[in-house]
N, CA, C and O of each residue as an XYZ file, in Angstrom:
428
protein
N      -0.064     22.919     -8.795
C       0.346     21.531     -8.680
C      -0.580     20.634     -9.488
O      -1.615     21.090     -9.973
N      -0.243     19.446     -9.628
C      -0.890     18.619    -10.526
C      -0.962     16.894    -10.052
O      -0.088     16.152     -9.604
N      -2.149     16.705    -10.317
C      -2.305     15.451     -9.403
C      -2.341     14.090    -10.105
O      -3.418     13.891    -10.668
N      -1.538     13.204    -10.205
C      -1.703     12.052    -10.529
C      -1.613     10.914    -10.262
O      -0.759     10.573     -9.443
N      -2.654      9.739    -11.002
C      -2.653      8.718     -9.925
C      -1.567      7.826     -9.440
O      -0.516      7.820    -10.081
N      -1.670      7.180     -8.538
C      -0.533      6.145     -8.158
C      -0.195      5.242     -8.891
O       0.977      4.868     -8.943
N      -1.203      4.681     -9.644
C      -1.346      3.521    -10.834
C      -0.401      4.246    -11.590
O       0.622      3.650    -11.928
N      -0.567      5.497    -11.937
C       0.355      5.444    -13.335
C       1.627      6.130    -12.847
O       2.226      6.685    -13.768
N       2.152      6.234    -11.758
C       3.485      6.066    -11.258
C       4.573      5.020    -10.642
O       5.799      4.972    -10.541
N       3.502      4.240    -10.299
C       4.304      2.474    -10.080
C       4.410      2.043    -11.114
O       3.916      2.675    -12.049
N       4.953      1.057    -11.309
C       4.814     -0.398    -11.839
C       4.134     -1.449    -11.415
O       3.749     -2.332    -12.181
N       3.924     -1.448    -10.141
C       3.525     -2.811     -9.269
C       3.014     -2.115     -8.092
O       3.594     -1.546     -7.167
N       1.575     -2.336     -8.405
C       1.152     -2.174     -6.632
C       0.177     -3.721     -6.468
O      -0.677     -4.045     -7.294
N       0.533     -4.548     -5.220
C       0.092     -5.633     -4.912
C      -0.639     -5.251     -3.864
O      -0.887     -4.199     -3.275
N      -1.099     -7.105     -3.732
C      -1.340     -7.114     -1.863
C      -1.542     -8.828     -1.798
O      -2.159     -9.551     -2.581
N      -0.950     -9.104     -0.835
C      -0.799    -10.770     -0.791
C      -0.819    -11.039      0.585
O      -0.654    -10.177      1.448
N      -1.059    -12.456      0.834
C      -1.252    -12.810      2.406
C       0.030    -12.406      3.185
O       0.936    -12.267      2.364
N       0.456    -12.164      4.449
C       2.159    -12.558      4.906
C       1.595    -13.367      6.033
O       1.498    -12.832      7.138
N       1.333    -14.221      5.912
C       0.917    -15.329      6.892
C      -0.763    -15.095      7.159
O      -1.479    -14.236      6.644
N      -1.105    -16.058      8.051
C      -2.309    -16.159      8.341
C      -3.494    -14.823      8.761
O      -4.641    -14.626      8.358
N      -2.781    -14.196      9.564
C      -3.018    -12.865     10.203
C      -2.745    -11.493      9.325
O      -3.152    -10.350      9.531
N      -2.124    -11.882      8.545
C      -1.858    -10.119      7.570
C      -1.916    -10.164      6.338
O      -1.943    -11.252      5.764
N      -1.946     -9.091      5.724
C      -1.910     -8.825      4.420
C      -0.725     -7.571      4.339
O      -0.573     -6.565      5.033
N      -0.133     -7.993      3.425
C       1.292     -7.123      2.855
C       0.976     -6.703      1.294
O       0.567     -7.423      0.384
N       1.312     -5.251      1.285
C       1.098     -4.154      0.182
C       2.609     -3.904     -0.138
O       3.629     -3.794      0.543
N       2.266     -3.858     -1.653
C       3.741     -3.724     -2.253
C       3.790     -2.195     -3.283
O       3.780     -2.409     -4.495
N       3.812     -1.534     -3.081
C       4.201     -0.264     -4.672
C       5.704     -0.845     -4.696
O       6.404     -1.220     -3.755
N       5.977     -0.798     -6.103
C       7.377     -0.198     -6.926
C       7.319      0.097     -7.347
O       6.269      0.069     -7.990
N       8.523      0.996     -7.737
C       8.452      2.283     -8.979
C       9.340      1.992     -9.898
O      10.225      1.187     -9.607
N       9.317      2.293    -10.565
C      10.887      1.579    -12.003
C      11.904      3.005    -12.048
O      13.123      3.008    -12.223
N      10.981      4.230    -11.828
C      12.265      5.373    -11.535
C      12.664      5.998    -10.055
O      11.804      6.469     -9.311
N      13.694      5.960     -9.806
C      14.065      7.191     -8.469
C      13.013      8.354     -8.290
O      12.242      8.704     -7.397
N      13.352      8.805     -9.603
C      11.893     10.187     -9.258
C      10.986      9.848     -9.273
O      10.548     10.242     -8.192
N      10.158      9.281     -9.789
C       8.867      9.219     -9.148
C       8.757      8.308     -7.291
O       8.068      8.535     -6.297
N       9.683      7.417     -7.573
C       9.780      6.677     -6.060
C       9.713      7.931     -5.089
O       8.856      8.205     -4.249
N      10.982      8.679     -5.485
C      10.789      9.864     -4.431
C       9.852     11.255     -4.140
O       9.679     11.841     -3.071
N       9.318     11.560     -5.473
C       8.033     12.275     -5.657
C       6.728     11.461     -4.873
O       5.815     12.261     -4.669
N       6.456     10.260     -4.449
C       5.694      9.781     -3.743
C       6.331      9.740     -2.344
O       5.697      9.736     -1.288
N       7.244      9.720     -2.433
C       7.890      9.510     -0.561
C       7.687     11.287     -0.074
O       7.692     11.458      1.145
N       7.544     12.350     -0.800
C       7.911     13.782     -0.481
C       6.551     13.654     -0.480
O       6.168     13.694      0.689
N       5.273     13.464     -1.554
C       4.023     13.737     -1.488
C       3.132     13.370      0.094
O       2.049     13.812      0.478
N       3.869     12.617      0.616
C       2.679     12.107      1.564
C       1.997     11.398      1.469
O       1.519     10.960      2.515
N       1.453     10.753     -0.028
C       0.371     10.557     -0.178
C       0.166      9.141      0.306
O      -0.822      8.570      0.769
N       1.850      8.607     -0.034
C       1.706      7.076      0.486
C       2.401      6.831      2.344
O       3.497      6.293      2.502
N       1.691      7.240      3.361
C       2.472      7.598      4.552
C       1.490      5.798      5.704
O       0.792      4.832      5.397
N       1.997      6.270      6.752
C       1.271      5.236      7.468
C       0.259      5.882      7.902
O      -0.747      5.173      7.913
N       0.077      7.026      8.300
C      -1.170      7.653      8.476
C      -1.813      7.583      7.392
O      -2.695      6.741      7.557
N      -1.857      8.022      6.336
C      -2.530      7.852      4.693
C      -2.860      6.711      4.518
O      -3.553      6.801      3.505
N      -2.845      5.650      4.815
C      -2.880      4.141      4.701
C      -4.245      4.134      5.561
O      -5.424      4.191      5.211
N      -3.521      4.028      7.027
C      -5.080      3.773      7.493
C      -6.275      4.763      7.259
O      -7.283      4.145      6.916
N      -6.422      5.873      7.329
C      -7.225      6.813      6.652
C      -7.774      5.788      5.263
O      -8.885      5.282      5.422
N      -7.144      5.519      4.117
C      -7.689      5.224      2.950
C      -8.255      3.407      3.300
O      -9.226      2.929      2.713
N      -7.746      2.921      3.939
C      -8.365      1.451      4.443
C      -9.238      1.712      5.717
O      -9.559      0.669      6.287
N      -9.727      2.951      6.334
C     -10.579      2.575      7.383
C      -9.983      1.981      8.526
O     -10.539      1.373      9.441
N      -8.940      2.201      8.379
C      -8.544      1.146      9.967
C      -7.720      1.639     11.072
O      -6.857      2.278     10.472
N      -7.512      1.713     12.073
C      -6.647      2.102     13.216
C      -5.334      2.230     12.625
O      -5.027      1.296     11.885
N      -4.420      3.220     12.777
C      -3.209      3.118     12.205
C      -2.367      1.970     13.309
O      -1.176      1.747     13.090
N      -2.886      1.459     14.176
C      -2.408      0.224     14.889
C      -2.220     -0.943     14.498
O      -1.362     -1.745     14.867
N      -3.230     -1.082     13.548
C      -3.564     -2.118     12.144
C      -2.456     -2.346     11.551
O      -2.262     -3.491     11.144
N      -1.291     -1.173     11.315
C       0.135     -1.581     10.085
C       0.939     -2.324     11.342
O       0.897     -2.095     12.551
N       1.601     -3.191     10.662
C       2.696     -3.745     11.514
C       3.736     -3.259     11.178
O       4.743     -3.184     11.882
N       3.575     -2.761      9.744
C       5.464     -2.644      9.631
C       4.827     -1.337      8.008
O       3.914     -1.318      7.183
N       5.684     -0.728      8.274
C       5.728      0.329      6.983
C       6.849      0.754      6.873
O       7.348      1.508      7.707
N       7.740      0.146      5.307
C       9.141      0.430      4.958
C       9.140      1.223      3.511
O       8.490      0.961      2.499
N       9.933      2.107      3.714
C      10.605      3.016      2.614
C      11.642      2.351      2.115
O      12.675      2.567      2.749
N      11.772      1.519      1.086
C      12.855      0.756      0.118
C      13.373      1.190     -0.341
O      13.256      0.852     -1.519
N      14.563      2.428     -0.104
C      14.853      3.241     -1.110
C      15.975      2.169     -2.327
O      16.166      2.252     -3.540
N      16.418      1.385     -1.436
C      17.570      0.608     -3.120
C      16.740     -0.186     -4.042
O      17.195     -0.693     -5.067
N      15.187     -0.310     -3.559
C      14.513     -1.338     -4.392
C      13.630     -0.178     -4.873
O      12.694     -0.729     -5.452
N      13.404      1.540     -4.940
C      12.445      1.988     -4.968
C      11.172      1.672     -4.802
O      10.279      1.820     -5.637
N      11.059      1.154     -3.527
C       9.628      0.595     -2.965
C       9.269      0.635     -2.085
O      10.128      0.337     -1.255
N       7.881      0.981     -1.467
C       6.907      1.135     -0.137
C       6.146     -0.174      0.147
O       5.378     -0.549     -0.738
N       6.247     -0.855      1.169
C       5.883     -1.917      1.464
C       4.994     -1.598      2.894
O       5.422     -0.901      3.813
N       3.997     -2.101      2.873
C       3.799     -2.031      4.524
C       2.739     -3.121      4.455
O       2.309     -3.612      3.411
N       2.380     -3.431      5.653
C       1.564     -4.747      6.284
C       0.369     -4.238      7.157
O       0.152     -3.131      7.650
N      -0.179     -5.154      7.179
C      -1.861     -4.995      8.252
C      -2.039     -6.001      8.766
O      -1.612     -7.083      8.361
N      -2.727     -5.804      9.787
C      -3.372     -7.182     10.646
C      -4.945     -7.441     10.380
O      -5.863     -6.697     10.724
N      -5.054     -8.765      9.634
C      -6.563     -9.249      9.305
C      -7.399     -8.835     10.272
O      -7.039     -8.812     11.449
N      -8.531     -8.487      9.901
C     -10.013     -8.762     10.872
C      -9.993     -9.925     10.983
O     -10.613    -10.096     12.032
N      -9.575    -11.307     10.459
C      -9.787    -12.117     10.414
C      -8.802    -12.909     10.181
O      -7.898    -12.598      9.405
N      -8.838    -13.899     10.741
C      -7.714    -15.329      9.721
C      -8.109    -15.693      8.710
O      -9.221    -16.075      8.345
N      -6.717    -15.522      7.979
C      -7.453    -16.275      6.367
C      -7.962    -17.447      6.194
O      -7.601    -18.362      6.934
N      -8.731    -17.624      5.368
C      -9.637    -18.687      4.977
C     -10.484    -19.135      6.446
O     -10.739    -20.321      6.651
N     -10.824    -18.222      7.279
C     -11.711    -18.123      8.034
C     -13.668    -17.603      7.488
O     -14.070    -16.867      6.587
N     -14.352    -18.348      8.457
C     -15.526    -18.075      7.832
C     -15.875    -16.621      7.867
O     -15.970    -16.152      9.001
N     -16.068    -15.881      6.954
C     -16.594    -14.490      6.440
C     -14.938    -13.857      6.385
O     -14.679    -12.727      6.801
N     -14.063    -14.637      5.898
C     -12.915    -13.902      5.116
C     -13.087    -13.954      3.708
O     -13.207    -14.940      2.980
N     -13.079    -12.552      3.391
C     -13.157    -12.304      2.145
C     -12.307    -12.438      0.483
O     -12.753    -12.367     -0.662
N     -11.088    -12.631      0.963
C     -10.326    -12.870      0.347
C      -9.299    -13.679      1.183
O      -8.481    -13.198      1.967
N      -9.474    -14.939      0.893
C      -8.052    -15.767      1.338
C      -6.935    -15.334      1.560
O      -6.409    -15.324      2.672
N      -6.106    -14.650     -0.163
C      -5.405    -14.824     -0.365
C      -4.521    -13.608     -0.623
O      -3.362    -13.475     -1.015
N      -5.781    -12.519     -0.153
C      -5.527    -11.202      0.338
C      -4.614    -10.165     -1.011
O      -3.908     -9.159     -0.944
N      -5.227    -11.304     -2.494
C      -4.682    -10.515     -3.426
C      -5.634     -9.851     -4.164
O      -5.410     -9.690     -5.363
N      -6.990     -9.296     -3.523
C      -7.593     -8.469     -3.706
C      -7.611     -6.919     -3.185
O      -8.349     -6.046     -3.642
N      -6.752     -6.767     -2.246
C      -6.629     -5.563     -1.177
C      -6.204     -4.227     -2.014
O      -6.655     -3.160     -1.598
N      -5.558     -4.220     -2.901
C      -4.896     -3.046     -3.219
C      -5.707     -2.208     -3.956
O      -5.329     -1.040     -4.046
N      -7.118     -2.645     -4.710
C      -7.577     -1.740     -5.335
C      -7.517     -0.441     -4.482
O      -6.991      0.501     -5.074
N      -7.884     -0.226     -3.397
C      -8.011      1.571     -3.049
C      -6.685      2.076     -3.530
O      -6.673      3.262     -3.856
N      -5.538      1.385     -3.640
C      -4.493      2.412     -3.840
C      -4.037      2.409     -5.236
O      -2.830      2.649     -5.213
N      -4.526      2.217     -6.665
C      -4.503      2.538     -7.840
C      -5.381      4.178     -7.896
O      -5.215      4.950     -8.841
N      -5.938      4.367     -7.180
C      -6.937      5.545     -7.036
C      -6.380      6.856     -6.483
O      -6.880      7.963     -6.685
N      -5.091      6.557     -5.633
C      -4.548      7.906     -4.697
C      -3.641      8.783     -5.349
O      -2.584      8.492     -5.908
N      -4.228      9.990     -5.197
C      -3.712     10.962     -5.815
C      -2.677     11.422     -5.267
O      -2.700     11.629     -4.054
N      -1.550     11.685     -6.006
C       0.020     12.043     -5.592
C       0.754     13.455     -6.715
O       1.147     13.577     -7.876
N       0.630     14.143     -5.706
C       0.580     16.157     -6.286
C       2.219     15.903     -6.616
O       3.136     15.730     -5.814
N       2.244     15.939     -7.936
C       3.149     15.916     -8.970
C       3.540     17.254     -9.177
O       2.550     17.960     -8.986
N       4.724     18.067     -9.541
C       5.556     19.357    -10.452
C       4.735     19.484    -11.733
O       5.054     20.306    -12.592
């Protein structure tokens, strides 16, 4: 098998506020196969999430498989309120770096 990163199978991986309390993660993929070569890998799961962010898998509020938009979306609940003192990112469009990094076992 052969491993490659997530970065170079999306198009778009985000992360932006969804209100005060969360931050929402976006992958899309521009093809079916790879969308679905990541949905079979595991690599992007709700367990895999909190594992790679450190956090209680209690933390996601919502984790959706988009299959007509080829896209994985899921959400978290802040340590903090945004723009609270020792929030680190307001605007919570710093979050996604860990997941340009995850390896997804490719054919």
């Amino acid at each position: 098998m052969t491993k490659t990163r997530l970065s170079e199978l999306a198009k778009t991986i985000r992360s932006k506020n969804a209100g005060t309390d969360k931050i929402t993660f976006d992958i899309i993929f521009r093809e079916r196969e790879a969308y679905e070569t990541v949905k079979r890998s595991g690599a992007v799961s709700r367990d895999a999430m909190a594992r790679l962010f450190g956090i209680d898998e209690a933390r996601i509020t919502d984790f959706v498989e988009y299959d007509p938009a080829y896209a994985i979306k899921f959400t978290i609940l802040r340590r903090r309120p945004s723009g609270s003192p020792g929030d680190p990112d307001i605007f919570g469009a710093q979050q996604y770096a860990p997941l340009l990094d995850v390896e997804v076992e490719t054919a």
